[in-house]
FISE-374936 format. One record per residue (C-alpha): x, y, z; residue in three letters; residue number from 1. Coordinates in nm, 2 decimals. Last residue first. Layout:
REM FISE-374936
xx:X, yy:Y, zz:Z, mardo:ALA, rovex:NUM
...
//
This chain:
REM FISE-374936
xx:-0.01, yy:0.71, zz:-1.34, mardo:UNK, rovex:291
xx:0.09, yy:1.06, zz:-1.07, mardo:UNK, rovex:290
xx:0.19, yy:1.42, zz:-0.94, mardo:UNK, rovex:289
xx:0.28, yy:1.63, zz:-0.58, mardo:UNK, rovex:288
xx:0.37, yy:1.99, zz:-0.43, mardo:UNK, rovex:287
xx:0.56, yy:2.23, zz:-0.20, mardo:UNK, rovex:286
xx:0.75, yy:2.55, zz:-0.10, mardo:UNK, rovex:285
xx:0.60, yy:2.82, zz:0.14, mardo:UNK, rovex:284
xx:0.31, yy:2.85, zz:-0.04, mardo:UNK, rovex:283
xx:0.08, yy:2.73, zz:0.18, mardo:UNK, rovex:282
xx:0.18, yy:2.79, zz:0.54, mardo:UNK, rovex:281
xx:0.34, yy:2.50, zz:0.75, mardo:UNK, rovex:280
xx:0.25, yy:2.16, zz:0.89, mardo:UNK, rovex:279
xx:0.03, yy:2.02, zz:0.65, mardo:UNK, rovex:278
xx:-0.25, yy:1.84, zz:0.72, mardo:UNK, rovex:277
xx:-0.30, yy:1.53, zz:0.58, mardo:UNK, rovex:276
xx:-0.53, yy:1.38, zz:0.33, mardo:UNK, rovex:275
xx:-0.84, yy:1.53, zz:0.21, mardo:UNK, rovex:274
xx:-1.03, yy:1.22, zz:0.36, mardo:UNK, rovex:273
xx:-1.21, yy:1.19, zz:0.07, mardo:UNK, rovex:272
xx:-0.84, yy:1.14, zz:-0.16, mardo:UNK, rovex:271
xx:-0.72, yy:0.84, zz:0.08, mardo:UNK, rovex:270
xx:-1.05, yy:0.64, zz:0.13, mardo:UNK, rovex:269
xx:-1.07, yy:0.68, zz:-0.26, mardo:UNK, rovex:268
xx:-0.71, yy:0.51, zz:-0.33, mardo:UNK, rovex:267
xx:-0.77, yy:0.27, zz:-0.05, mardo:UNK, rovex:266
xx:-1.12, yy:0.16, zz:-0.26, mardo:UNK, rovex:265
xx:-0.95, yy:0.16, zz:-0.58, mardo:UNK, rovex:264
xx:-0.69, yy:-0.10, zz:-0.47, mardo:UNK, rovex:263
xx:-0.90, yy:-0.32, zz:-0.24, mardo:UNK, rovex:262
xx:-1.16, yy:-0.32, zz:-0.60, mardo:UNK, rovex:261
xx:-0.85, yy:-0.43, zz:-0.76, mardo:UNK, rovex:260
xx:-0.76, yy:-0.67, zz:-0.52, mardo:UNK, rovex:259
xx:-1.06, yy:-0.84, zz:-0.42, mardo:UNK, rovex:258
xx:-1.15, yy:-0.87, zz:-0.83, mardo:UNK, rovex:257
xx:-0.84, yy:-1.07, zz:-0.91, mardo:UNK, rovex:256
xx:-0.92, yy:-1.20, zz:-0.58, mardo:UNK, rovex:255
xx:-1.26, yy:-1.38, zz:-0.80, mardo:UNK, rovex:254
xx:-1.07, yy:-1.43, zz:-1.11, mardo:UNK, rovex:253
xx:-0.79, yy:-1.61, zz:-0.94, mardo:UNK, rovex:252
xx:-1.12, yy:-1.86, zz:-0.74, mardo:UNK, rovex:251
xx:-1.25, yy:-1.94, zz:-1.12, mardo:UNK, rovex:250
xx:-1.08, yy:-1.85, zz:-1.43, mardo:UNK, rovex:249
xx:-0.83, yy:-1.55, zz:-1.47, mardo:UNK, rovex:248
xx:-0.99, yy:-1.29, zz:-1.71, mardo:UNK, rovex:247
xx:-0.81, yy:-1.24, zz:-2.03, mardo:UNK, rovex:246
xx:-0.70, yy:-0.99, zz:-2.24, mardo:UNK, rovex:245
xx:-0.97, yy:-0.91, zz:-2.52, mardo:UNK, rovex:244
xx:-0.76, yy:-0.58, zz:-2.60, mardo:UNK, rovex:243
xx:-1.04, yy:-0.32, zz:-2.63, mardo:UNK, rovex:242
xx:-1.31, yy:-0.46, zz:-2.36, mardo:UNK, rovex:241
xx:-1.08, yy:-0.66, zz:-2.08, mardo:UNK, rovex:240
xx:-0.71, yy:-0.40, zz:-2.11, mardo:UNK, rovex:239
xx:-0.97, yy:-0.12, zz:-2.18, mardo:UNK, rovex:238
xx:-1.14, yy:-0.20, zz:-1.83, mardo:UNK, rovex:237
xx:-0.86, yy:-0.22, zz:-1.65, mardo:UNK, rovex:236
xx:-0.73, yy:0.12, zz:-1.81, mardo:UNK, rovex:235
xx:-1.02, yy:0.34, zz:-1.73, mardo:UNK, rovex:234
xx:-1.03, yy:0.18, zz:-1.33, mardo:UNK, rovex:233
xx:-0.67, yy:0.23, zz:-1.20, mardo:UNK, rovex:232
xx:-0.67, yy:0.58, zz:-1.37, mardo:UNK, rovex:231
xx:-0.95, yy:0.73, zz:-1.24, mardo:UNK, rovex:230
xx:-0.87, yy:0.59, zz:-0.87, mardo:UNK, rovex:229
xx:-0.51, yy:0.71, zz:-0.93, mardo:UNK, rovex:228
xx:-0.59, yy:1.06, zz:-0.98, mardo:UNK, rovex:227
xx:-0.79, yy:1.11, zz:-0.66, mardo:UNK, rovex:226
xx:-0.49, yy:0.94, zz:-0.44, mardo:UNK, rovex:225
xx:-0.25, yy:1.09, zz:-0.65, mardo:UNK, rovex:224
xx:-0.41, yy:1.47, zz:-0.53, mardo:UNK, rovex:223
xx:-0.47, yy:1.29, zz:-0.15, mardo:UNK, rovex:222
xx:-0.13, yy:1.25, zz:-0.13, mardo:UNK, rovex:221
xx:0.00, yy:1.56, zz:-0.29, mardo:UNK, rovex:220
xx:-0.19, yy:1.78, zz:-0.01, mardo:UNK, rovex:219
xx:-0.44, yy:2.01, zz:-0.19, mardo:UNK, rovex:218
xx:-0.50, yy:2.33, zz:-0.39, mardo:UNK, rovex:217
xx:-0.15, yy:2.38, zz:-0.49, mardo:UNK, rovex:216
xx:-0.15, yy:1.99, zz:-0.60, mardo:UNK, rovex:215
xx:-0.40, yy:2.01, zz:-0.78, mardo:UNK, rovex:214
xx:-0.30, yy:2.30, zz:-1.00, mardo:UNK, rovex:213
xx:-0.02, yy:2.09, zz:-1.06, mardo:UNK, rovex:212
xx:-0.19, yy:1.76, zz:-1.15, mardo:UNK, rovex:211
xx:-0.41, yy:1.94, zz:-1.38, mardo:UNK, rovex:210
xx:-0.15, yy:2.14, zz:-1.57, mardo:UNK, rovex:209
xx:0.01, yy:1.76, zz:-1.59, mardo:UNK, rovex:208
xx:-0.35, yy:1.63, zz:-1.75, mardo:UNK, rovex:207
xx:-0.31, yy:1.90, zz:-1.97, mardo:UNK, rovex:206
xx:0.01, yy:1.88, zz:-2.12, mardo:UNK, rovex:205
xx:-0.01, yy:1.43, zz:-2.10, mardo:UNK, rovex:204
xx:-0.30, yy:1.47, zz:-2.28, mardo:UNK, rovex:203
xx:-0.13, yy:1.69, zz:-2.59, mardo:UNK, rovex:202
xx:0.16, yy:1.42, zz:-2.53, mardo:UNK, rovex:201
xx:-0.02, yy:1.10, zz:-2.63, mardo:UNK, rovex:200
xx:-0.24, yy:1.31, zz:-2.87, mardo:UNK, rovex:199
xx:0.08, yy:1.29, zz:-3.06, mardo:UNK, rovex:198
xx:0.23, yy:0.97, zz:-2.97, mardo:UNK, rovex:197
xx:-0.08, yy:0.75, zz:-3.12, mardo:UNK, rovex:196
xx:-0.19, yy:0.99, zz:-3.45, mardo:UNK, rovex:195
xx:-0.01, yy:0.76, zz:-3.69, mardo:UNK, rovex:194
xx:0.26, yy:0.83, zz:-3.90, mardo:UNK, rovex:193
xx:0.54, yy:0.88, zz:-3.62, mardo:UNK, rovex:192
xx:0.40, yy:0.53, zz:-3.44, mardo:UNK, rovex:191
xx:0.53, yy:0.31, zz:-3.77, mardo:UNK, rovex:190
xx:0.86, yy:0.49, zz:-3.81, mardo:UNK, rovex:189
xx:0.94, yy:0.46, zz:-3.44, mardo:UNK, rovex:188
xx:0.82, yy:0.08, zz:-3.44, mardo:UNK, rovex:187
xx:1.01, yy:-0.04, zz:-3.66, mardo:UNK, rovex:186
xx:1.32, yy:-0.09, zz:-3.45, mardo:UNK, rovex:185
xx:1.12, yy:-0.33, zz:-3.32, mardo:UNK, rovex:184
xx:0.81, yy:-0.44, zz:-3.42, mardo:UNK, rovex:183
xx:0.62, yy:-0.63, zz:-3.15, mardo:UNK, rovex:182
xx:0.82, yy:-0.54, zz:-2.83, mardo:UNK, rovex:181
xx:0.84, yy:-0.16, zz:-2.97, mardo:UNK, rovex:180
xx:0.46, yy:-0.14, zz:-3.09, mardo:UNK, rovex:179
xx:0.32, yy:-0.28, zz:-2.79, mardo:UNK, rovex:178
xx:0.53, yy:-0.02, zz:-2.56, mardo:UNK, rovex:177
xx:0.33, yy:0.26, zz:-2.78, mardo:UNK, rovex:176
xx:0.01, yy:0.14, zz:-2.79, mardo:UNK, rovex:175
xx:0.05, yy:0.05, zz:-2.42, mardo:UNK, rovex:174
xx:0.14, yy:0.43, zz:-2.37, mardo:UNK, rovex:173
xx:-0.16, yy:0.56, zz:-2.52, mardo:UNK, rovex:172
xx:-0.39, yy:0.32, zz:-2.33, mardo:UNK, rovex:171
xx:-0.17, yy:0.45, zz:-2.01, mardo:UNK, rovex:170
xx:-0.29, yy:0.81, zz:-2.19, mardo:UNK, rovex:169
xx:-0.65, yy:0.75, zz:-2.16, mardo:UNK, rovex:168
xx:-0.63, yy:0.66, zz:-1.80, mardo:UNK, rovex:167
xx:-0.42, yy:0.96, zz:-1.76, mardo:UNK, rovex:166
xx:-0.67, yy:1.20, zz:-1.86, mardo:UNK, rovex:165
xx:-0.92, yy:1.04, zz:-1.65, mardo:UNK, rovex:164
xx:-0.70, yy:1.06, zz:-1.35, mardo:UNK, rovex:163
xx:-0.60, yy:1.43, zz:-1.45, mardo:UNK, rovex:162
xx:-0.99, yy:1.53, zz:-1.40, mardo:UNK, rovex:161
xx:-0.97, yy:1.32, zz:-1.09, mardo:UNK, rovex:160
xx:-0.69, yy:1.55, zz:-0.94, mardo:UNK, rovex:159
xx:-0.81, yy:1.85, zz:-1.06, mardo:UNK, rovex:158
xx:-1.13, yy:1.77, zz:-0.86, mardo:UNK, rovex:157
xx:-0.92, yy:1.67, zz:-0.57, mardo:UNK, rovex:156
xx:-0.77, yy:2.04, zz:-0.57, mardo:UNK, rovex:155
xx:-1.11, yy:2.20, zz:-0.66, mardo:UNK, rovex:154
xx:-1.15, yy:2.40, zz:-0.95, mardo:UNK, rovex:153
xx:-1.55, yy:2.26, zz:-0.98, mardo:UNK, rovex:152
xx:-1.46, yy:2.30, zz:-1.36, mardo:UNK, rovex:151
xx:-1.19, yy:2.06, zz:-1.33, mardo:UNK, rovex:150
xx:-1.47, yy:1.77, zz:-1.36, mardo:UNK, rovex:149
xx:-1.62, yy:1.90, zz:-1.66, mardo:UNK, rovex:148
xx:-1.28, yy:1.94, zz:-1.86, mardo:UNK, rovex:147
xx:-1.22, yy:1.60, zz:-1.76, mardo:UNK, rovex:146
xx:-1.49, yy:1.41, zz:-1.91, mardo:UNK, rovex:145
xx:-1.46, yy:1.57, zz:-2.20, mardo:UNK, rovex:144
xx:-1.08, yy:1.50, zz:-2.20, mardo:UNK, rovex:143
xx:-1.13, yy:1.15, zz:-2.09, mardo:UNK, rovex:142
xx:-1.43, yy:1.08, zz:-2.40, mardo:UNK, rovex:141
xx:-1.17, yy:1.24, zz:-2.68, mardo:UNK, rovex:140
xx:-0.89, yy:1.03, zz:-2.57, mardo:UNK, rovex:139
xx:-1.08, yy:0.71, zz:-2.58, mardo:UNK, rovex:138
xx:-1.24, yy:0.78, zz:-2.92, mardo:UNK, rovex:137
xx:-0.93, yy:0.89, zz:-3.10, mardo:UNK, rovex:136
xx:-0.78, yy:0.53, zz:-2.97, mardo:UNK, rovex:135
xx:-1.13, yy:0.36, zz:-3.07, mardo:UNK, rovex:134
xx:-1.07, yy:0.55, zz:-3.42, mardo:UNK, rovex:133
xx:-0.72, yy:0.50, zz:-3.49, mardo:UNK, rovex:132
xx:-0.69, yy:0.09, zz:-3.50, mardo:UNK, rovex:131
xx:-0.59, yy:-0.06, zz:-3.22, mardo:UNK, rovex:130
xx:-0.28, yy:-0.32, zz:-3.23, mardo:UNK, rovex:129
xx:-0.35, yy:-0.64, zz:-3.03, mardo:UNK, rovex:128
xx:-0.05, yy:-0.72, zz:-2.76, mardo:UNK, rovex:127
xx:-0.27, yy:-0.88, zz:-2.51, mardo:UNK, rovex:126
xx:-0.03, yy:-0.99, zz:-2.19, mardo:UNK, rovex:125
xx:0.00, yy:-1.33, zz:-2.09, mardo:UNK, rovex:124
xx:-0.24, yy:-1.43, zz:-1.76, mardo:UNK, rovex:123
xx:0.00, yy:-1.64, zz:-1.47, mardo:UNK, rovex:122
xx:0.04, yy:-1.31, zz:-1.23, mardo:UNK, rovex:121
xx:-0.36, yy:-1.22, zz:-1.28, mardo:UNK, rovex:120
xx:-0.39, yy:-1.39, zz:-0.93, mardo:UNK, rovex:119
xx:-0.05, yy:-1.25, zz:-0.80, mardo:UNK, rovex:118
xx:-0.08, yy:-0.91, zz:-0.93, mardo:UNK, rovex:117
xx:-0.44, yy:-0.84, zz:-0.79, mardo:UNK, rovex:116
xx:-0.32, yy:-0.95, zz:-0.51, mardo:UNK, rovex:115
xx:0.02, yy:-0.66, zz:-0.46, mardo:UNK, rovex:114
xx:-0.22, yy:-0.39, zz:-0.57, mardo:UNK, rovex:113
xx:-0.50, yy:-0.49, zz:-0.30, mardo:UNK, rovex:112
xx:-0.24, yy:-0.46, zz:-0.03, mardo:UNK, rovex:111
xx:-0.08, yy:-0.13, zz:-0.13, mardo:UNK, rovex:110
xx:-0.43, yy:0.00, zz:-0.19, mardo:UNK, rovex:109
xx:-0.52, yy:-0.12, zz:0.15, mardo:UNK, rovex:108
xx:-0.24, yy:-0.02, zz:0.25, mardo:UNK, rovex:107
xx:-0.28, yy:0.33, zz:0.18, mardo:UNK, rovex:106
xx:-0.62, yy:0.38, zz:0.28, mardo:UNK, rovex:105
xx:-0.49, yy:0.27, zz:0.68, mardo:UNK, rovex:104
xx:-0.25, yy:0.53, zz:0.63, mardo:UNK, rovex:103
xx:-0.49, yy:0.78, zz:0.58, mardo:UNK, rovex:102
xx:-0.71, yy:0.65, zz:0.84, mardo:UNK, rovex:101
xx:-0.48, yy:0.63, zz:1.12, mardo:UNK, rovex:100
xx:-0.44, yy:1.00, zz:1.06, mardo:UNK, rovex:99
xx:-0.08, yy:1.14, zz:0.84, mardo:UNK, rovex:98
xx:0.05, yy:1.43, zz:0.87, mardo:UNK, rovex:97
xx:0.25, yy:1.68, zz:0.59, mardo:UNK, rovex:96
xx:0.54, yy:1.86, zz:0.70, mardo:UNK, rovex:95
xx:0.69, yy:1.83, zz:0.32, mardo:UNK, rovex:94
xx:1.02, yy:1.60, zz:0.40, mardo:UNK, rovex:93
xx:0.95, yy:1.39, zz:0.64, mardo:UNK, rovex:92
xx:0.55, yy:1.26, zz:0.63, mardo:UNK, rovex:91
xx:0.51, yy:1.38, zz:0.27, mardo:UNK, rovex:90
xx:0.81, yy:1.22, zz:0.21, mardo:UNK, rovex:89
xx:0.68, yy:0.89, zz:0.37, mardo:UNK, rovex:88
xx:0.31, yy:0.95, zz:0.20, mardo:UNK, rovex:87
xx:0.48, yy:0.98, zz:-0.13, mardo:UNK, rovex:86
xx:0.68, yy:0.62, zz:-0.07, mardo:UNK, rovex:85
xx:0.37, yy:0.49, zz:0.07, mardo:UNK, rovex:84
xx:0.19, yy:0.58, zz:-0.28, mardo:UNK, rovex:83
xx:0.42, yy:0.35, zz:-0.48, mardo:UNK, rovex:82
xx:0.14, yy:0.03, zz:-0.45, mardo:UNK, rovex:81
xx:-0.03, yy:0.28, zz:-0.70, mardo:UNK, rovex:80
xx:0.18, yy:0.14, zz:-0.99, mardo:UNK, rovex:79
xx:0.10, yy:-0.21, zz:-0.93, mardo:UNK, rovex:78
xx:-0.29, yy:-0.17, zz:-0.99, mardo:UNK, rovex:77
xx:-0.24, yy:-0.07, zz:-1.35, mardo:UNK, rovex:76
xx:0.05, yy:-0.34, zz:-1.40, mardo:UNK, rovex:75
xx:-0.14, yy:-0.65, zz:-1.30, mardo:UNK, rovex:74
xx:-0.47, yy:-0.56, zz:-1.43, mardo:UNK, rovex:73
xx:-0.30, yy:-0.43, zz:-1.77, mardo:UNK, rovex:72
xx:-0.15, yy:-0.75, zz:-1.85, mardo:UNK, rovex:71
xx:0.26, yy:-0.80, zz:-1.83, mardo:UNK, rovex:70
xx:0.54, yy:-0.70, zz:-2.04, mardo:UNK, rovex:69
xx:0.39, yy:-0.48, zz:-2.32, mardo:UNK, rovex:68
xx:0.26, yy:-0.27, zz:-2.00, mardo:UNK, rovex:67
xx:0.57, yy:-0.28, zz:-1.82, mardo:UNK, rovex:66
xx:0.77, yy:-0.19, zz:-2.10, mardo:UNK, rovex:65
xx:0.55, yy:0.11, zz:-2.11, mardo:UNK, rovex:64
xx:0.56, yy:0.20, zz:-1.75, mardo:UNK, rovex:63
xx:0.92, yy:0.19, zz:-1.72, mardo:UNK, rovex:62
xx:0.94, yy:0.45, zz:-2.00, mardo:UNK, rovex:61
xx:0.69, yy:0.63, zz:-1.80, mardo:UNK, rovex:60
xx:0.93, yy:0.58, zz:-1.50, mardo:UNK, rovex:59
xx:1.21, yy:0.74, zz:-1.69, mardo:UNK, rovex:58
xx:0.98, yy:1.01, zz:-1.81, mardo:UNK, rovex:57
xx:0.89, yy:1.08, zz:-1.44, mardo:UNK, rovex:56
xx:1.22, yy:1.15, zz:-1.36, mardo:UNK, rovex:55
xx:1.31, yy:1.36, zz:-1.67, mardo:UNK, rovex:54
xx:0.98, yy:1.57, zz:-1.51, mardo:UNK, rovex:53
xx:1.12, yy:1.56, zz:-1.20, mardo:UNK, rovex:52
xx:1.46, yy:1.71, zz:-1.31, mardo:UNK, rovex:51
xx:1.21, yy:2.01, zz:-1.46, mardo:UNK, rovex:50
xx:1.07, yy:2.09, zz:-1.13, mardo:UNK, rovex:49
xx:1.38, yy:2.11, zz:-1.00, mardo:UNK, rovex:48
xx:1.56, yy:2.31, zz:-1.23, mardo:UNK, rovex:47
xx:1.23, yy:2.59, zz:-1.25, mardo:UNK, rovex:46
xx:1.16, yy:2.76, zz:-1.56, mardo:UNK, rovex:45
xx:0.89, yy:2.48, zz:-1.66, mardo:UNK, rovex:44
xx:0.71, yy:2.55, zz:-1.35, mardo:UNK, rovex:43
xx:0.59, yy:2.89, zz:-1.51, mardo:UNK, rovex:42
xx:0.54, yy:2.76, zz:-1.83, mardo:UNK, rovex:41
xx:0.33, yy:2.45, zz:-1.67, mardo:UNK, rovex:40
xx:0.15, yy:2.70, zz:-1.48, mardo:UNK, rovex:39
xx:0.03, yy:2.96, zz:-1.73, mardo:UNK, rovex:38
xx:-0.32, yy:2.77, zz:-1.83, mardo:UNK, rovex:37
xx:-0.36, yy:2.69, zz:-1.46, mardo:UNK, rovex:36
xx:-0.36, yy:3.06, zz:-1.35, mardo:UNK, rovex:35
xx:-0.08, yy:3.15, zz:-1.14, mardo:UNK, rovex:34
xx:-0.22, yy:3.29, zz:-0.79, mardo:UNK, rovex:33
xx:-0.19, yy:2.96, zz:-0.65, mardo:UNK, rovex:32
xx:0.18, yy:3.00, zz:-0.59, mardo:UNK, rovex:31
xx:0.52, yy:2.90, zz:-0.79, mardo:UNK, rovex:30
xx:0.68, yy:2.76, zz:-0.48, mardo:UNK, rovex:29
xx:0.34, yy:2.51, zz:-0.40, mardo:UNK, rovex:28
xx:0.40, yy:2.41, zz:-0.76, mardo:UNK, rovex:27
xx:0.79, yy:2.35, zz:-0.70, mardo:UNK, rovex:26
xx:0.71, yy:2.14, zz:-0.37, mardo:UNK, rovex:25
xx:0.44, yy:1.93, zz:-0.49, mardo:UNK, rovex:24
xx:0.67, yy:1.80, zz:-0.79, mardo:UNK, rovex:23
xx:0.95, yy:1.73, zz:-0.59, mardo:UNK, rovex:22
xx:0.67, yy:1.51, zz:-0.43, mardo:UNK, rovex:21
xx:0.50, yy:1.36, zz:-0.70, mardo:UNK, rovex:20
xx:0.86, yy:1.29, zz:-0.85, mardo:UNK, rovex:19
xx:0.90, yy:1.06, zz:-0.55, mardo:UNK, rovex:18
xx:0.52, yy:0.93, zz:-0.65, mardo:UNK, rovex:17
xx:0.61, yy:0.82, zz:-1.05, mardo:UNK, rovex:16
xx:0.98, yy:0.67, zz:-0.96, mardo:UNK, rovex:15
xx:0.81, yy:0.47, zz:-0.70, mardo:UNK, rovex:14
xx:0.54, yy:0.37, zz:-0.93, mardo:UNK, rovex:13
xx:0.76, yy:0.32, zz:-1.27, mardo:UNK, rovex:12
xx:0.99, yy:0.05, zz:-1.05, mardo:UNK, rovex:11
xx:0.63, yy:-0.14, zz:-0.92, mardo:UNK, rovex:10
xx:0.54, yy:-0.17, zz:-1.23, mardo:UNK, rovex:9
xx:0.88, yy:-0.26, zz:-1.44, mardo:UNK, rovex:8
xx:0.89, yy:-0.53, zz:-1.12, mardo:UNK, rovex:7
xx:0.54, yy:-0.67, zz:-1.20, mardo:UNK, rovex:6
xx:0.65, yy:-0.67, zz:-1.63, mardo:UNK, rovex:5
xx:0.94, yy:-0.81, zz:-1.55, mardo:UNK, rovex:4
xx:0.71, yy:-1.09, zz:-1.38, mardo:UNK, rovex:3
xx:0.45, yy:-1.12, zz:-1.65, mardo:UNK, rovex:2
xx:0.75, yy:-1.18, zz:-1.89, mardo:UNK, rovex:1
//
């Protein structure tokens, strides 16, 4: 199961950073002008922007099997690996460049993402039901945090505000890919009378308006970059303090740690060195998203 769970990782991250990119595109296309509580209507009216957003509910679907599949600290990591496919369209498709340092960031993430899977590779996957109140208590701590992060109204500030959004919402999604391996066919009526897909999608709406503001303040790159460091290390830690799953013993446990800390680190290298330049004027068509 822990290696369906790897490949349902690894699928959800490409499908999660090609979006990114349509994604990048269709905000740059709307213009900065639109404030961010009007963006996502505005982007809604666009085909594109909306056939990335079935694409990225296919790869949350992924995400969720992924997570009832495998433990958190192999799938979290595993879905950040997919940032060289949004640095390759960046590269061809939106005019962005690349230093030696960007890319060097991106493998390390890539590199630390693919060992932190193989040490926590042999761990089973917690499947423990939260109550309400830690899940109410998790979404209401990211979207304080993350109203006072977007206040600076940077792009890599929206970025990190929609990190801690999203690390709240992988908990979310657990809950939710839990319930359907556990339950079954139950598991629609169960989740419908409690408060998990609800505030589910309330943070996905404003963690998106923060990806796309993001990304019309910034290169896509460096906006996932800033959103996956948030949302590598919130749900880590919940998988370890809120679902008891456990730590792999002895030398595992230590590149357990290599890989995850090689993970954030490339993922931080990436969003401080604003990423690329781009090649032509803003607002002449593109945009990014993440996890």
């Amino acid at each position: 199961m822990t290696a369906l769970g790897a490949s349902l990782a690894v699928a959800a991250g490409l499908g999660y950073n090609a979006s990114a990119a349509l994604e990048k595109r269709e905000a740059m296309a709307v213009g900065s002008q639109v404030p961010v509580v009007r963006l996502l209507p505005a982007l809604a009216r666009r085909p594109v922007w909306m056939a990335a957003m079935g694409a990225n509910l296919l790869a949350w679907g992924a995400e969720a099997w992924a997570l009832a599949s495998a433990p958190i600290a192999v799938v979290v990591p595993l879905l950040n690996a997919g940032r060289i496919v949004l640095v390759a369209l960046g590269i061809r498709w939106l005019h962005e460049r690349f230093g030696w340092r960007e890319l060097v960031a991106v493998a390390l993430t890539t590199a630390g993402a693919a060992t932190a899977a193989v040490s926590a590779g042999t761990e089973a996957a917690s499947r423990v039901a939260l109550h309400s109140w830690p899940l109410l208590l998790v979404a209401g701590a990211a979207l304080a945090v993350a109203l006072i992060v977007a206040a600076r109204g940077t792009g890599l500030a929206y970025g990190a505000a929609a990190g801690c959004l999203y690390a709240a919402t992988a908990v979310f999604t657990k809950e939710i890919g839990d319930r359907f391996a556990v339950d079954g066919w139950s598991a629609p009526r169960l989740l419908l009378t409690s408060p998990t897909p609800y505030v589910l999608l309330g943070l996905a709406a404003v963690a998106q308006a923060f990806v796309q503001a993001g990304l019309q303040r910034a290169n896509a790159a460096s906006v996932a970059s800033a959103t996956g460091v948030f949302a590598t290390i919130g749900p880590i830690i919940a998988g370890f303090v809120l679902y008891h799953e456990a730590y792999p013993p002895g030398l595992r446990g230590a590149v357990l740690g290599v890989g995850i800390a090689a993970a954030v680190a490339g993922g931080v290298a990436l969003a401080a060195s604003h990423g690329p330049k781009q090649t032509h004027e803003p607002g002449a068509g593109a945009r990014v998203s993440s996890p």
